[in-house]
N, CA, C and O atoms as a Maestro MAE file, in Angstrom:
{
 s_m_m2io_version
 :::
 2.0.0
}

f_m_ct {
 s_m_title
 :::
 protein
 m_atom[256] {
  # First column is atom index #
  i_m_mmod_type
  r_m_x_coord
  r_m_y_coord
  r_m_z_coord
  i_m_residue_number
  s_m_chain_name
  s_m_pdb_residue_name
  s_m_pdb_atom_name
  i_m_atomic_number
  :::
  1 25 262.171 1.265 69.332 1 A "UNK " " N  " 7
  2 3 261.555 2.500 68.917 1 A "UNK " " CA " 6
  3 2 260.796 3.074 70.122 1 A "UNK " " C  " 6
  4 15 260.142 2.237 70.743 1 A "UNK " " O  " 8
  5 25 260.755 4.271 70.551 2 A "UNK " " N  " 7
  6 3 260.180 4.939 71.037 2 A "UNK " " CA " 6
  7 2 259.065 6.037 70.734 2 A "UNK " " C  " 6
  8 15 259.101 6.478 69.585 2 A "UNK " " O  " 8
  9 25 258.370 6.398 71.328 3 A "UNK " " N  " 7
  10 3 257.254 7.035 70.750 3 A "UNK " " CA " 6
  11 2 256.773 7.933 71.937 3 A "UNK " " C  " 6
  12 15 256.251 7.361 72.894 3 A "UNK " " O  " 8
  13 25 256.960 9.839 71.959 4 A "UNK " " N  " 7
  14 3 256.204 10.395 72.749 4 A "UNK " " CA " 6
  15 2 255.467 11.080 72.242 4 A "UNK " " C  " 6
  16 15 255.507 11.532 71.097 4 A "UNK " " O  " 8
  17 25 254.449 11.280 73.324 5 A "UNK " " N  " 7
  18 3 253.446 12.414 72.493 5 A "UNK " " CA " 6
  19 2 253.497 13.601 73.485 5 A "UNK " " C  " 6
  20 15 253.602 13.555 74.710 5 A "UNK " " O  " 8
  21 25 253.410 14.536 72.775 6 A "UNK " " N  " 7
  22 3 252.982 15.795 73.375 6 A "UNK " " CA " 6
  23 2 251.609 15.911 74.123 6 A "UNK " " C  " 6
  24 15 250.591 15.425 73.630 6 A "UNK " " O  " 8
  25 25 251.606 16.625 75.431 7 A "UNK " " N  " 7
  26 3 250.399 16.618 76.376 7 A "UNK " " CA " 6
  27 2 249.748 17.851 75.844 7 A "UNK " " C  " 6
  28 15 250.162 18.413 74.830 7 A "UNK " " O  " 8
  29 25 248.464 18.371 76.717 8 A "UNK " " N  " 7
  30 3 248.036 19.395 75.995 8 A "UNK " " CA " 6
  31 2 248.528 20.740 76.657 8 A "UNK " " C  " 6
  32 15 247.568 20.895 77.412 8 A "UNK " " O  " 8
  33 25 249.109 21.507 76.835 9 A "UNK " " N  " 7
  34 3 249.714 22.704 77.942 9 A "UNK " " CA " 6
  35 2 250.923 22.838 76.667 9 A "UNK " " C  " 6
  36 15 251.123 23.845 75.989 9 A "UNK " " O  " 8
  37 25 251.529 21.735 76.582 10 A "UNK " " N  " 7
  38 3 252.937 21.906 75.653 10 A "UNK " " CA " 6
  39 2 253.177 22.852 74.575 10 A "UNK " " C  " 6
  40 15 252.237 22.874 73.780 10 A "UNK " " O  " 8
  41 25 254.232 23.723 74.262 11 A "UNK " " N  " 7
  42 3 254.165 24.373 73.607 11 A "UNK " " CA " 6
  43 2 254.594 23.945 72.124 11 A "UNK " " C  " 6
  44 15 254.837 24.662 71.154 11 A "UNK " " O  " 8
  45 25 254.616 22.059 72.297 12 A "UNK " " N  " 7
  46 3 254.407 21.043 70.506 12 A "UNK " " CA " 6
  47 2 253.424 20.610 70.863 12 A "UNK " " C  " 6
  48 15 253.398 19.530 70.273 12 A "UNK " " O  " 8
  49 25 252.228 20.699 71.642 13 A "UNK " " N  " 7
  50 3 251.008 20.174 71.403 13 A "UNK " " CA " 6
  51 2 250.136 20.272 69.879 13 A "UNK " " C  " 6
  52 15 250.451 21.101 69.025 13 A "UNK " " O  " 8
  53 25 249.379 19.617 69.758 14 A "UNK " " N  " 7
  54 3 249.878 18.254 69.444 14 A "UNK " " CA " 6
  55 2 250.878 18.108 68.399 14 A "UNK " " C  " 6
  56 15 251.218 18.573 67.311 14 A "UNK " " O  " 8
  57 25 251.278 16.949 69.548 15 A "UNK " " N  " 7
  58 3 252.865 16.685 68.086 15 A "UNK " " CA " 6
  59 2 253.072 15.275 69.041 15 A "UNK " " C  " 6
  60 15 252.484 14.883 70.049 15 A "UNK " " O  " 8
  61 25 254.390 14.611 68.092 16 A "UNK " " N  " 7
  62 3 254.953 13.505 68.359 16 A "UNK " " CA " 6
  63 2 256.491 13.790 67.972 16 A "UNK " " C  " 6
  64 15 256.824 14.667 67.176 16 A "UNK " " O  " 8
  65 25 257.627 12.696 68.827 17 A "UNK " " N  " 7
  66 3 258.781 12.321 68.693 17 A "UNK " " CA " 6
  67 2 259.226 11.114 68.373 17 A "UNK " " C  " 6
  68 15 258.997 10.460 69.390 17 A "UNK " " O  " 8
  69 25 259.546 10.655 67.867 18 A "UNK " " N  " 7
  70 3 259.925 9.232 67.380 18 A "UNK " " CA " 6
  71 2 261.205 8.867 67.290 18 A "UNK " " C  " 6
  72 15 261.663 8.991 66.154 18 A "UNK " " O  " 8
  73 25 262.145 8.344 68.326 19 A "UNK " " N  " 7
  74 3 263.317 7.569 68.198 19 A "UNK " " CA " 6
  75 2 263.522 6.190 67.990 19 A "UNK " " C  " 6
  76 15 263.277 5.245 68.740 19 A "UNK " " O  " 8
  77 25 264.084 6.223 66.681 20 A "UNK " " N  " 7
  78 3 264.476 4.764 66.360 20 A "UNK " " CA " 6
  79 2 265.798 4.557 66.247 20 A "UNK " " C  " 6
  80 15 266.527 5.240 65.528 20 A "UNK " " O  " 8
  81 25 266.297 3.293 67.183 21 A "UNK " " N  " 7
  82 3 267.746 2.721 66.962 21 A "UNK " " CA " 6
  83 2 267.997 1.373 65.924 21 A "UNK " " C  " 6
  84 15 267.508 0.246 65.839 21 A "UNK " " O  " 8
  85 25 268.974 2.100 65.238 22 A "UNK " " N  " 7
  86 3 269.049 0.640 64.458 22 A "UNK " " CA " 6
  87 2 270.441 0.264 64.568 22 A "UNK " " C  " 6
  88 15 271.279 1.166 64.560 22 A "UNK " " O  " 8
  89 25 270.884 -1.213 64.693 23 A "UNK " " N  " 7
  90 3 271.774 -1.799 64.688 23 A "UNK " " CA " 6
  91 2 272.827 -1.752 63.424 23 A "UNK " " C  " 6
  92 15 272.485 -2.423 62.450 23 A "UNK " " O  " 8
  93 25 274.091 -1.022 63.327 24 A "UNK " " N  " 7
  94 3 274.366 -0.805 62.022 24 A "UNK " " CA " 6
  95 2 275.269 -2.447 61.582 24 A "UNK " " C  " 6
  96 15 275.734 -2.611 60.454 24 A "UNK " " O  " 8
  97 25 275.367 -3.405 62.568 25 A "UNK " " N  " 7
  98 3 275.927 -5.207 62.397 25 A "UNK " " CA " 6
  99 2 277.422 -5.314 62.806 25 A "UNK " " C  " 6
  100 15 278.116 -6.322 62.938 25 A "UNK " " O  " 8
  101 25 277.830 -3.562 63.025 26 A "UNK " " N  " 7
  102 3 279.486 -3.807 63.603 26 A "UNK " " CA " 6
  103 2 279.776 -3.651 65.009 26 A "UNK " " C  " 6
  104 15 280.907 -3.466 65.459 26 A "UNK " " O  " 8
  105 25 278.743 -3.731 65.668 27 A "UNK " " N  " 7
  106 3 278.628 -3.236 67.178 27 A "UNK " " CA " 6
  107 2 278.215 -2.004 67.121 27 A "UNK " " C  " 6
  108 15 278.601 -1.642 68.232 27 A "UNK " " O  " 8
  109 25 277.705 -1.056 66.651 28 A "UNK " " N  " 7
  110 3 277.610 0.203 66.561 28 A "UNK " " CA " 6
  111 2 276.144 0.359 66.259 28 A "UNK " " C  " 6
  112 15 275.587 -0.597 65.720 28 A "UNK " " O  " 8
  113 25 275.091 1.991 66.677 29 A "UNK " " N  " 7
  114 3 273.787 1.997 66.108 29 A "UNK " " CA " 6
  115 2 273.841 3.592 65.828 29 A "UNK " " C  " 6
  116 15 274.630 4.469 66.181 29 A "UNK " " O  " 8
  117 25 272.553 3.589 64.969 30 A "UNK " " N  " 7
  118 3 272.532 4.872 64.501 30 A "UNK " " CA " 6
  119 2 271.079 4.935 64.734 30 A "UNK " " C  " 6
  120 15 270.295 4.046 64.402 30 A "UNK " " O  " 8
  121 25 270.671 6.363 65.499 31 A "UNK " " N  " 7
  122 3 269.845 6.530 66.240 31 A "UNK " " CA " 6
  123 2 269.074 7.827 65.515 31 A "UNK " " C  " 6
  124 15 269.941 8.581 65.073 31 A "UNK " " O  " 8
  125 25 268.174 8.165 65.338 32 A "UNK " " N  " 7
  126 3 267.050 8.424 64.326 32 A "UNK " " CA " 6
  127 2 265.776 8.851 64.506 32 A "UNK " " C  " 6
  128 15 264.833 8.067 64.612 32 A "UNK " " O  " 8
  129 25 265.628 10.512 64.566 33 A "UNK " " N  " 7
  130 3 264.789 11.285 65.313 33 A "UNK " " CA " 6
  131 2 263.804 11.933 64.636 33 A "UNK " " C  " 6
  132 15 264.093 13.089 64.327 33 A "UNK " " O  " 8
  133 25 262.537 11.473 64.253 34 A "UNK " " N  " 7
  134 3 261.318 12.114 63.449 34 A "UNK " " CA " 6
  135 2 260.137 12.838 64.425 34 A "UNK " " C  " 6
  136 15 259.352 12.375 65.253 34 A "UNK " " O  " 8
  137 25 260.292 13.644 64.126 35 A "UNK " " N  " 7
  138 3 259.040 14.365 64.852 35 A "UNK " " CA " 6
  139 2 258.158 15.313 63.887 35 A "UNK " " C  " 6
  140 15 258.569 15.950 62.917 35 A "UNK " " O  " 8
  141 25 256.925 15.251 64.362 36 A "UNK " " N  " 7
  142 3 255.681 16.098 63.526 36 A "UNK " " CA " 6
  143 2 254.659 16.738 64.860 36 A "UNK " " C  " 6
  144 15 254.484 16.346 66.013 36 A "UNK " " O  " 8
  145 25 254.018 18.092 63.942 37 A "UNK " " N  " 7
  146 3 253.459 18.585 65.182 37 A "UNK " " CA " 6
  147 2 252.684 20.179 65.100 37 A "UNK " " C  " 6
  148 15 253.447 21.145 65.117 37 A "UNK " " O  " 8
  149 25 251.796 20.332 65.048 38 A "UNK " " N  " 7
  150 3 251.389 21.668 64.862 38 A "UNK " " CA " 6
  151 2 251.078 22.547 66.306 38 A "UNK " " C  " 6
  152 15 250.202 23.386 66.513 38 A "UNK " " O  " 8
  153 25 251.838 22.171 66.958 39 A "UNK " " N  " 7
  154 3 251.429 23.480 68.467 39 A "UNK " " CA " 6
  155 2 252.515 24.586 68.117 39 A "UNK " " C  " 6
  156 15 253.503 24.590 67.383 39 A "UNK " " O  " 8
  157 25 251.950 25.471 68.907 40 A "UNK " " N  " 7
  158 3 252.467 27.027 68.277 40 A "UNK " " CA " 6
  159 2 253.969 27.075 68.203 40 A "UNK " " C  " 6
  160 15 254.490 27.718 67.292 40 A "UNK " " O  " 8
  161 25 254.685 26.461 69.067 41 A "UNK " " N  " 7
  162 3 255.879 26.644 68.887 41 A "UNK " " CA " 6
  163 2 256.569 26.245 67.761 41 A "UNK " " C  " 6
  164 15 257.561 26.902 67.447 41 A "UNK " " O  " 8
  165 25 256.113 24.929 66.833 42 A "UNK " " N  " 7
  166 3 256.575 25.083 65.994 42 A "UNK " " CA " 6
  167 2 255.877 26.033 64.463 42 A "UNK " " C  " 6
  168 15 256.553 26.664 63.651 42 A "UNK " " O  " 8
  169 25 254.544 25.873 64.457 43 A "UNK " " N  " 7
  170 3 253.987 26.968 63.663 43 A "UNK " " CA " 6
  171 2 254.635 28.061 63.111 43 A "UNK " " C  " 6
  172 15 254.885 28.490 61.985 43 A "UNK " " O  " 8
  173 25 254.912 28.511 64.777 44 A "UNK " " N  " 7
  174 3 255.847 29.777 64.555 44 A "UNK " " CA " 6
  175 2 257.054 30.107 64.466 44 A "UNK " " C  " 6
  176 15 257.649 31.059 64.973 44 A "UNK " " O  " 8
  177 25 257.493 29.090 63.640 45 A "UNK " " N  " 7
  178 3 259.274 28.791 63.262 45 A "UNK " " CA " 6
  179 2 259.798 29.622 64.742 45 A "UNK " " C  " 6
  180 15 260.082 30.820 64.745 45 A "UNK " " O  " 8
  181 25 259.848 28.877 65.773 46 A "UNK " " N  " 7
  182 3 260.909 30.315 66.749 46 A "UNK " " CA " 6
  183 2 262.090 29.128 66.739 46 A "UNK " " C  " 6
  184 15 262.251 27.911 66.648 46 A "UNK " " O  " 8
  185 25 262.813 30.435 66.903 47 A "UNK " " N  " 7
  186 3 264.333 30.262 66.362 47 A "UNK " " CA " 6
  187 2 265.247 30.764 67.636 47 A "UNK " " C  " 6
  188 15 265.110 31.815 68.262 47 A "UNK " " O  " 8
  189 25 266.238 29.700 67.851 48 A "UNK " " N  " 7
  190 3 267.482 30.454 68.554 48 A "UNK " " CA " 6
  191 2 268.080 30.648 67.863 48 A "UNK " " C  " 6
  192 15 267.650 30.676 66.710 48 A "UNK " " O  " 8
  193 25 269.855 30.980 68.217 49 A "UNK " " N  " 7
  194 3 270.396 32.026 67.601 49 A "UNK " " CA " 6
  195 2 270.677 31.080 66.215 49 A "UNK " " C  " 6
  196 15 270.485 31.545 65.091 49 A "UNK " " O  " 8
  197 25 271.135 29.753 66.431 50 A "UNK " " N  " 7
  198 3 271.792 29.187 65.414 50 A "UNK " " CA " 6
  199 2 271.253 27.705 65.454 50 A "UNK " " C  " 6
  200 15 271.907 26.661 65.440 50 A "UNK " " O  " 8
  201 25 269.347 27.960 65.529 51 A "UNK " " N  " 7
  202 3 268.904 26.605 64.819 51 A "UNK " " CA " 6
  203 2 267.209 27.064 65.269 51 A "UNK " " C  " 6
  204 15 266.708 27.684 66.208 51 A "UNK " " O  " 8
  205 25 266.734 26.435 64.136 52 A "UNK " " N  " 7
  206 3 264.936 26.110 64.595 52 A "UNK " " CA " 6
  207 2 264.283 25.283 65.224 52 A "UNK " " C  " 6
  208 15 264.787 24.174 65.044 52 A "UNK " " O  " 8
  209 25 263.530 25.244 65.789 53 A "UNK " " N  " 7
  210 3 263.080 24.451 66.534 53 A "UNK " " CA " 6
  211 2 262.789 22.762 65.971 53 A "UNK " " C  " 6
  212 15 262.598 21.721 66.600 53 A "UNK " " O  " 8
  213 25 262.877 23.135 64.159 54 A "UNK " " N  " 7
  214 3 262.749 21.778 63.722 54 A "UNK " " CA " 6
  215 2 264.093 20.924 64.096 54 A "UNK " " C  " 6
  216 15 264.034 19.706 64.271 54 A "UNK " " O  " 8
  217 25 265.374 21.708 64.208 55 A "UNK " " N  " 7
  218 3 266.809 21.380 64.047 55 A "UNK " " CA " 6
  219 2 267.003 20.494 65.403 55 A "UNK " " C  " 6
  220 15 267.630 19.435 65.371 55 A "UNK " " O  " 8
  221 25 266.262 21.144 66.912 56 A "UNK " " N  " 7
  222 3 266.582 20.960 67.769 56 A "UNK " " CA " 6
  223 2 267.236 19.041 68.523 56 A "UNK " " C  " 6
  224 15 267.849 18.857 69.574 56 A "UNK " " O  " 8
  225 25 266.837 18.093 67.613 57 A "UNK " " N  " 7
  226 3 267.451 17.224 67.729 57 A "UNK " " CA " 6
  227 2 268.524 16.760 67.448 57 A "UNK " " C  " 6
  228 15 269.123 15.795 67.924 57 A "UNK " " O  " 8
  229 25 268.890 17.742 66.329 58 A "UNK " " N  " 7
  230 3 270.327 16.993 65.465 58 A "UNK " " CA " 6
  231 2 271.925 16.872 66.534 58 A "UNK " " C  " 6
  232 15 273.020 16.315 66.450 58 A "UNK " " O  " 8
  233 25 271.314 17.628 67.342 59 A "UNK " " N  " 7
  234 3 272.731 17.436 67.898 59 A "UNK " " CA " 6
  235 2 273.060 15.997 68.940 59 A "UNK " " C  " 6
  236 15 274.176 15.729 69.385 59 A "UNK " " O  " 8
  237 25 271.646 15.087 69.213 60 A "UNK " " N  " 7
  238 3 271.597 14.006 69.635 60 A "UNK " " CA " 6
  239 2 271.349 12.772 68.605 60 A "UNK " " C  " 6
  240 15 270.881 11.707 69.006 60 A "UNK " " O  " 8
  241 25 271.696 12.997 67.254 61 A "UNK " " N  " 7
  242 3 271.793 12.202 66.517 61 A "UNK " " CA " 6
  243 2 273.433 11.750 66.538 61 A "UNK " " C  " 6
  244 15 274.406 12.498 66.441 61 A "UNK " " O  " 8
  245 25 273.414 10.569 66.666 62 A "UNK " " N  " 7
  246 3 275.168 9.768 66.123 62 A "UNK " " CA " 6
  247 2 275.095 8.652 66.489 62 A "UNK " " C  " 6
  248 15 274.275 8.355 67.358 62 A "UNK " " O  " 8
  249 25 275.720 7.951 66.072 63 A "UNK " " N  " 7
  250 3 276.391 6.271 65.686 63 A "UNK " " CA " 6
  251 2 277.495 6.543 67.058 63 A "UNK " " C  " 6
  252 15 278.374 7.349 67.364 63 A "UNK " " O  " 8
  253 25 276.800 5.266 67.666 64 A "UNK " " N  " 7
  254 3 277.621 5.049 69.081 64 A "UNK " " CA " 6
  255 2 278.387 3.190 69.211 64 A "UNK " " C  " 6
  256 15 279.032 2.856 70.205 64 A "UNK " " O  " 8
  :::
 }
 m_bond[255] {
  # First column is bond index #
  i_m_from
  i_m_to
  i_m_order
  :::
  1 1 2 1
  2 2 3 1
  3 3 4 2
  4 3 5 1
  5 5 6 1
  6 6 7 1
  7 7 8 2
  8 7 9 1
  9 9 10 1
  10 10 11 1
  11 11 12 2
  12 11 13 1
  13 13 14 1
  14 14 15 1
  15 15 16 2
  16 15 17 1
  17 17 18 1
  18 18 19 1
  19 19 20 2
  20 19 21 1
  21 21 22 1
  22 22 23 1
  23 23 24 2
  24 23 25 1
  25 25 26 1
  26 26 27 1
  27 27 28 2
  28 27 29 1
  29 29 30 1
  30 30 31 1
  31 31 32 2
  32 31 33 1
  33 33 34 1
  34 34 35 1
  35 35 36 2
  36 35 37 1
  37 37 38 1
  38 38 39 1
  39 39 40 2
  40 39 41 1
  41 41 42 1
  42 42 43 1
  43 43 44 2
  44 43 45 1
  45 45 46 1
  46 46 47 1
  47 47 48 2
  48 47 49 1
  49 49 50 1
  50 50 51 1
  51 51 52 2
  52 51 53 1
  53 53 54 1
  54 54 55 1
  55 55 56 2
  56 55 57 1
  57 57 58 1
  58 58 59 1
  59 59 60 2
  60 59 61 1
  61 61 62 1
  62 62 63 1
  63 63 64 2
  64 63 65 1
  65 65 66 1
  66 66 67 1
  67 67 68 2
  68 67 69 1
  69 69 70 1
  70 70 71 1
  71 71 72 2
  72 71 73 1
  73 73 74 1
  74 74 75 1
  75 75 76 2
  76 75 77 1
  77 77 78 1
  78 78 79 1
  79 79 80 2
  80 79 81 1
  81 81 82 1
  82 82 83 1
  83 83 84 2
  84 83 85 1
  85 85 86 1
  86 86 87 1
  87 87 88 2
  88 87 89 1
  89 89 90 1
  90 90 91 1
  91 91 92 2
  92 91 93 1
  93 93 94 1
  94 94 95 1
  95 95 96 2
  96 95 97 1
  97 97 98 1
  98 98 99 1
  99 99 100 2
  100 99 101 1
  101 101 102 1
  102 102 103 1
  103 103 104 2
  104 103 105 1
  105 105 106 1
  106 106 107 1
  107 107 108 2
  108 107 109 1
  109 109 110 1
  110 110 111 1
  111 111 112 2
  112 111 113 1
  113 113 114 1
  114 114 115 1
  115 115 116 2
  116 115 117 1
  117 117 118 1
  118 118 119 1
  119 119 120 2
  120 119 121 1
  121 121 122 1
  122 122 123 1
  123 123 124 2
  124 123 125 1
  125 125 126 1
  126 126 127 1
  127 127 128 2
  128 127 129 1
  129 129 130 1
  130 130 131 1
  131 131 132 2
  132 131 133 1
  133 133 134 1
  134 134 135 1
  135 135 136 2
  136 135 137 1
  137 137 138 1
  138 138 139 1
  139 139 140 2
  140 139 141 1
  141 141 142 1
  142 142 143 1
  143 143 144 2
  144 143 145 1
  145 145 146 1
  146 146 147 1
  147 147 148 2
  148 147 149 1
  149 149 150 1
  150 150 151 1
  151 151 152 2
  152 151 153 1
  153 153 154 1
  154 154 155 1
  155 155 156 2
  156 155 157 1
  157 157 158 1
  158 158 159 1
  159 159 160 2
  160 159 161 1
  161 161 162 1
  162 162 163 1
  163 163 164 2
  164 163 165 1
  165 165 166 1
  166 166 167 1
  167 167 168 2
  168 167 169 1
  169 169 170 1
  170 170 171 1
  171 171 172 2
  172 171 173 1
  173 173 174 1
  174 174 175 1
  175 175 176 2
  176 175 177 1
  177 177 178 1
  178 178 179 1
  179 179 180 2
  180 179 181 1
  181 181 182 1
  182 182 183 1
  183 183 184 2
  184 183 185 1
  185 185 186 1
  186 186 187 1
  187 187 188 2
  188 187 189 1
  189 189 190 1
  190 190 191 1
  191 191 192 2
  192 191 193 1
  193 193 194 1
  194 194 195 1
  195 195 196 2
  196 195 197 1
  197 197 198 1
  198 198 199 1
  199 199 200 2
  200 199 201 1
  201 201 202 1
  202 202 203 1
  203 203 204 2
  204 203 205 1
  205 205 206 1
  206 206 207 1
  207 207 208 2
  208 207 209 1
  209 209 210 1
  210 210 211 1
  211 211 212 2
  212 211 213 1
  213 213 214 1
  214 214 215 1
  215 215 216 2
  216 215 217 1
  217 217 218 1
  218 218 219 1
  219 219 220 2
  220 219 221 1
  221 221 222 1
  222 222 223 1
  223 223 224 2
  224 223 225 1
  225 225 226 1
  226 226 227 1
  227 227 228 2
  228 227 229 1
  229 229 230 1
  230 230 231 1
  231 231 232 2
  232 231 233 1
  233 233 234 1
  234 234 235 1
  235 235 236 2
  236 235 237 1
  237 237 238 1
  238 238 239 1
  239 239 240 2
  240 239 241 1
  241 241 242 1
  242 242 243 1
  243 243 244 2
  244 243 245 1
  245 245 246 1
  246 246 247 1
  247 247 248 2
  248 247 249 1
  249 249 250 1
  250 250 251 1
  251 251 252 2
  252 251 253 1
  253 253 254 1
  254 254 255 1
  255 255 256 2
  :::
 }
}
């Protein structure tokens, strides 16, 4: 498990990221991204064209 925190300048200050890998027992893991955080950027839902800033991990989620 990993654990970052947001510094203070950041635009997720304060906030956290949390990656956890878990072993799924076939050789393979599935990797698992929680984050919480009230700095303005997320407050202020900003959005690209085709995701929110909450979304912004999903595309580094998968079973490797």
């Amino acid at each position: 498990m990993v654990v970052n925190v947001t510094l203070p300048g950041h635009p997720l200050h304060p906030g956290i990221v949390v990656r956890q890998v878990t072993p799924n027992g076939n050789g393979t893991s599935t990797i698992t991204n929680y984050g919480e955080g009230i700095g303005w950027l997320q407050k202020n839902k900003w959005y690209t064209p085709d995701k929110t800033i909450n979304g912004v991990w999903t595309i580094q989620k998968s079973s490797n």
